[in-house]
Backbone as CSV, one residue per row, in Angstrom:
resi,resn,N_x,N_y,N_z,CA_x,CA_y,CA_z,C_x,C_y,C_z
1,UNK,-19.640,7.311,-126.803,-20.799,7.157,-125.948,-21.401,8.497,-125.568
2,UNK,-21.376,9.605,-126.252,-21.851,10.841,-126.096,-21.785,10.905,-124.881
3,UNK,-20.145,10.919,-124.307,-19.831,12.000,-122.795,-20.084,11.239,-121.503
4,UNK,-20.949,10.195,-121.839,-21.400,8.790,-121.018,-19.956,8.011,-120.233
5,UNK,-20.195,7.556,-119.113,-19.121,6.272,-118.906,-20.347,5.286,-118.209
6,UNK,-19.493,4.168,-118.870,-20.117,3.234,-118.699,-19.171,2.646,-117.297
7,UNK,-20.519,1.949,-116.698,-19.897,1.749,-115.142,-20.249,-0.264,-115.166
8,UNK,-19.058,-0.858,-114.923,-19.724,-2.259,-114.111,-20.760,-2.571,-113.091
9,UNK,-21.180,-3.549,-112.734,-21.930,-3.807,-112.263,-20.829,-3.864,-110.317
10,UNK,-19.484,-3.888,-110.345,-19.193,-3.544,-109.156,-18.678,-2.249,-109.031
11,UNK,-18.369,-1.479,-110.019,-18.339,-0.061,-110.177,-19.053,0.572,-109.562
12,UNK,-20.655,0.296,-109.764,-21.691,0.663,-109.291,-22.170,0.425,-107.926
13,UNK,-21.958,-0.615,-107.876,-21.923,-0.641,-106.457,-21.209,0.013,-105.272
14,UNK,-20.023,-0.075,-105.898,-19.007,1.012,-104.817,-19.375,2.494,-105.252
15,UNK,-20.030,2.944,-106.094,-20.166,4.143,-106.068,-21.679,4.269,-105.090
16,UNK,-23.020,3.155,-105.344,-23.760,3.202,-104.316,-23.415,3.397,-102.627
17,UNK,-22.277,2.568,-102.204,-21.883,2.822,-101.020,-21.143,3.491,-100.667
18,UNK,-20.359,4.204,-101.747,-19.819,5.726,-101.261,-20.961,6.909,-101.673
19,UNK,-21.811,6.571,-102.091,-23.091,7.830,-101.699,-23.241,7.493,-100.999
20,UNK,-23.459,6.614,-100.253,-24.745,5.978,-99.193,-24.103,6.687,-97.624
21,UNK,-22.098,6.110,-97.362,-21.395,6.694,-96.929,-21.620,8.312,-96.963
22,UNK,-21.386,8.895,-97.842,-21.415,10.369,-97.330,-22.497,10.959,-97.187
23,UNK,-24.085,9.845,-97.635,-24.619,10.891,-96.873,-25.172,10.609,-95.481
24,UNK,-23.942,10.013,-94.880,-24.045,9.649,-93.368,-23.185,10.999,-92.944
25,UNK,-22.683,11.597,-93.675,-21.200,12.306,-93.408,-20.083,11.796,-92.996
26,UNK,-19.649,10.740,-93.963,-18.775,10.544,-93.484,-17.594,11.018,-94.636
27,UNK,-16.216,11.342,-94.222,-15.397,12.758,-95.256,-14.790,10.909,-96.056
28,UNK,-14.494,11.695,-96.980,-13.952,11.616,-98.114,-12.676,10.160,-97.629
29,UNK,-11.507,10.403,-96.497,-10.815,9.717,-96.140,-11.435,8.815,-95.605
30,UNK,-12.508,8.648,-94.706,-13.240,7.533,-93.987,-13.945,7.142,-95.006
31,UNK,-14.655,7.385,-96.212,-14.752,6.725,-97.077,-13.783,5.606,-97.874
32,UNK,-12.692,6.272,-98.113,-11.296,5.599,-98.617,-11.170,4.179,-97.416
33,UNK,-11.479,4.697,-96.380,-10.845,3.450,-95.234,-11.682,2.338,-95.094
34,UNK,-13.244,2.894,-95.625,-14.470,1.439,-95.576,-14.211,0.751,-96.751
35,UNK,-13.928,1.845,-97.950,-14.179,0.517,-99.145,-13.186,0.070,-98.937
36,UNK,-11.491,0.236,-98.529,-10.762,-0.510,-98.240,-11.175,-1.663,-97.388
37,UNK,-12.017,-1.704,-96.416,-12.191,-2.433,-95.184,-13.005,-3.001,-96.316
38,UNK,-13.878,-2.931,-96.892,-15.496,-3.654,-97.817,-14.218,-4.679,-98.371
39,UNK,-13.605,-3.940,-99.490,-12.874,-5.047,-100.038,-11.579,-6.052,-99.295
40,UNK,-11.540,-5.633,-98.042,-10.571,-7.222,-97.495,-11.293,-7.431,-96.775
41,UNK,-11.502,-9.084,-97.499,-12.287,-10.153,-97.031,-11.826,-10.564,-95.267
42,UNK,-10.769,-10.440,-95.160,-9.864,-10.327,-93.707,-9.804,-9.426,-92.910
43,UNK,-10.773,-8.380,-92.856,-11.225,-7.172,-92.394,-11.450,-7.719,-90.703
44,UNK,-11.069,-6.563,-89.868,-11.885,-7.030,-88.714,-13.259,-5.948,-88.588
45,UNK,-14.219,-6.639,-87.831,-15.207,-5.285,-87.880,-14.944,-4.491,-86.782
46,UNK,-14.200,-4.930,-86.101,-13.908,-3.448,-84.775,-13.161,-2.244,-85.933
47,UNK,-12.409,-2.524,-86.848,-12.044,-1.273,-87.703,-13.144,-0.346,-88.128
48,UNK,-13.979,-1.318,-88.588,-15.412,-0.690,-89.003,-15.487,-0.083,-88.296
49,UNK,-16.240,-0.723,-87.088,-17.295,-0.307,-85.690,-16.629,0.946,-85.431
50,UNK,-14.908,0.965,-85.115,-14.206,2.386,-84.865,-14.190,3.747,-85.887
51,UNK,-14.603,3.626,-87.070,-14.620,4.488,-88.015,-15.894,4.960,-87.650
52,UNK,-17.152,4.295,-88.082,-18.420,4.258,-87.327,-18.683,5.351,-86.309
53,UNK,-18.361,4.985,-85.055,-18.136,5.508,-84.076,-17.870,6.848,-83.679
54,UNK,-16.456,6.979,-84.363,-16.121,8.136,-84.510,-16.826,9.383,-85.308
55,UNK,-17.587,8.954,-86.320,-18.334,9.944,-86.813,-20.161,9.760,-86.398
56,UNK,-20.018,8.980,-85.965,-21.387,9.220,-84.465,-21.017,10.305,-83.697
57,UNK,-19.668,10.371,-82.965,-19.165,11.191,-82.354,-19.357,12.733,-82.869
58,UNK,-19.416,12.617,-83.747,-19.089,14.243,-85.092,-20.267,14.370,-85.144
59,UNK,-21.337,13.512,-85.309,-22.636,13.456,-85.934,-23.220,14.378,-84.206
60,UNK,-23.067,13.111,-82.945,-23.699,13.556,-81.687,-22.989,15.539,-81.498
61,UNK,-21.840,15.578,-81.615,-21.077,16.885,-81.342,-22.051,18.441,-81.873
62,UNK,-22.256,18.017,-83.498,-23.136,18.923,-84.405,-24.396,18.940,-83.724
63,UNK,-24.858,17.699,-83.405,-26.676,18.091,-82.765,-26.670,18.815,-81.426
64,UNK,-25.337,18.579,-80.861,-25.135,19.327,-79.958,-24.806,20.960,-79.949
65,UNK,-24.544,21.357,-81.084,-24.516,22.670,-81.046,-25.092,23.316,-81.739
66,UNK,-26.161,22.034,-82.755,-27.138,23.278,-83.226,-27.989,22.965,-82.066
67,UNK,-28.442,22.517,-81.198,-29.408,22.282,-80.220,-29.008,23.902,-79.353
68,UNK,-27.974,24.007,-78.912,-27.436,24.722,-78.154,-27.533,26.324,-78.853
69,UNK,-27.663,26.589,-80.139,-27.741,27.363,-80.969,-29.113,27.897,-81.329
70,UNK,-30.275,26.636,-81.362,-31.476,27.148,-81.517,-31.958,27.759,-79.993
71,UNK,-31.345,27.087,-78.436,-31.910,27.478,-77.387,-31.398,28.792,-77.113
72,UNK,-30.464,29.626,-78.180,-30.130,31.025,-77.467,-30.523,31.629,-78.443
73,UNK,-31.477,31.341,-79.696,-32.025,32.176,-80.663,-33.497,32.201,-79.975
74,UNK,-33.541,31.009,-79.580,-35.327,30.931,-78.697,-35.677,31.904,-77.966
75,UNK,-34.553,31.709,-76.642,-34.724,32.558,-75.468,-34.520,34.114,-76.324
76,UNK,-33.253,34.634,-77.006,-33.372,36.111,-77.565,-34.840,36.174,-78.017
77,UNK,-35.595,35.441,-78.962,-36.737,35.849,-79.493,-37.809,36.020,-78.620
78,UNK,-38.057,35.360,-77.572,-39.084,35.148,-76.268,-38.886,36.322,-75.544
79,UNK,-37.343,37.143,-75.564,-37.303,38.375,-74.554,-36.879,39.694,-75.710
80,UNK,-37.277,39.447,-77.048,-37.383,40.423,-77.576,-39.612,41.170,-78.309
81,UNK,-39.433,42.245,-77.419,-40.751,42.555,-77.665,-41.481,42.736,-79.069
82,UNK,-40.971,42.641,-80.124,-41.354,42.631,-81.344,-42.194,43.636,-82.032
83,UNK,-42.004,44.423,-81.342,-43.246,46.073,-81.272,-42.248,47.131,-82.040
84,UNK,-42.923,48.211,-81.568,-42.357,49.657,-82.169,-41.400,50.806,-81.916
85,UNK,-40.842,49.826,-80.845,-39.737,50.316,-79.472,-37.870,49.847,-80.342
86,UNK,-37.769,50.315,-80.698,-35.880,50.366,-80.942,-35.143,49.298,-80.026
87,UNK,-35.718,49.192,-78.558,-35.060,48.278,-77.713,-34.909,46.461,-78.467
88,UNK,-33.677,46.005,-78.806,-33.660,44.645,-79.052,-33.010,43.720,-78.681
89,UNK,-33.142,42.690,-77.506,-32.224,41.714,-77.084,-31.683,40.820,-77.794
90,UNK,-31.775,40.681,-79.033,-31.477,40.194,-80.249,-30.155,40.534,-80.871
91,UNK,-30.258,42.482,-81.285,-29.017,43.112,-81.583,-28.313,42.884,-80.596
92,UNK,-29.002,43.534,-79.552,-27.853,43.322,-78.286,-27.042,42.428,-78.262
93,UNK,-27.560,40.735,-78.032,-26.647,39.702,-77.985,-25.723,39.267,-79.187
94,UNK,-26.100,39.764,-80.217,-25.491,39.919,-81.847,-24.369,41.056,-81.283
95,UNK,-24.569,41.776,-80.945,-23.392,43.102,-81.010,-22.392,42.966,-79.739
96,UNK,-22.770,41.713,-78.845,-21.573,41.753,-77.639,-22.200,42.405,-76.406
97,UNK,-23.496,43.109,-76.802,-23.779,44.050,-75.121,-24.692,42.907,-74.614
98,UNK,-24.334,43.624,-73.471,-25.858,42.515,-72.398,-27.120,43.020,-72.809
99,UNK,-28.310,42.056,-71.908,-29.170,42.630,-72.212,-29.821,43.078,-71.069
């Protein structure tokens, strides 16, 4: 098949919902634990809902620190004068000194 694999029609599918999965971010093991959960029919969904959850948690944590990350690049840029003066609150807070 020139290097090709040929995939089933549920092959494919579980490979659709493990893309679909990570690009929620969810890692590699919480992937392993849904298609497990997808395929038993005897699944409860609080397992779900808790996997879920938890990387809401990861997801809310990250927006939280790039949020927190853009508001101290903001404020450095707002109190750095951008002129012809050597003075920079920028380096400064980059190098550990106050400003």
């Amino acid at each position: 098949m020139a290097g090709y694999r040929a995939f089933c029609d549920k092959e494919l599918h579980k490979l659709a919902f493990l893309g679909r999965a990570r690009s929620l971010g969810f890692t590699i093991e919480d992937c392993r634990a849904l298609v497990a959960l997808y395929d038993d029919e005897t699944r409860a969904s609080s397992d779900v809902k808790r996997i879920a959850n938890e990387q809401l948690v990861q997801i809310e944590s990250k927006i939280s620190g790039l949020n927190a990350m853009r508001d101290t690049l903001s404020h450095l840029i707002d109190e750095c004068a951008g002129d012809h003066r050597p003075d920079c609150p920028i380096l400064k807070d980059l190098g550990g000194l106050e400003n």
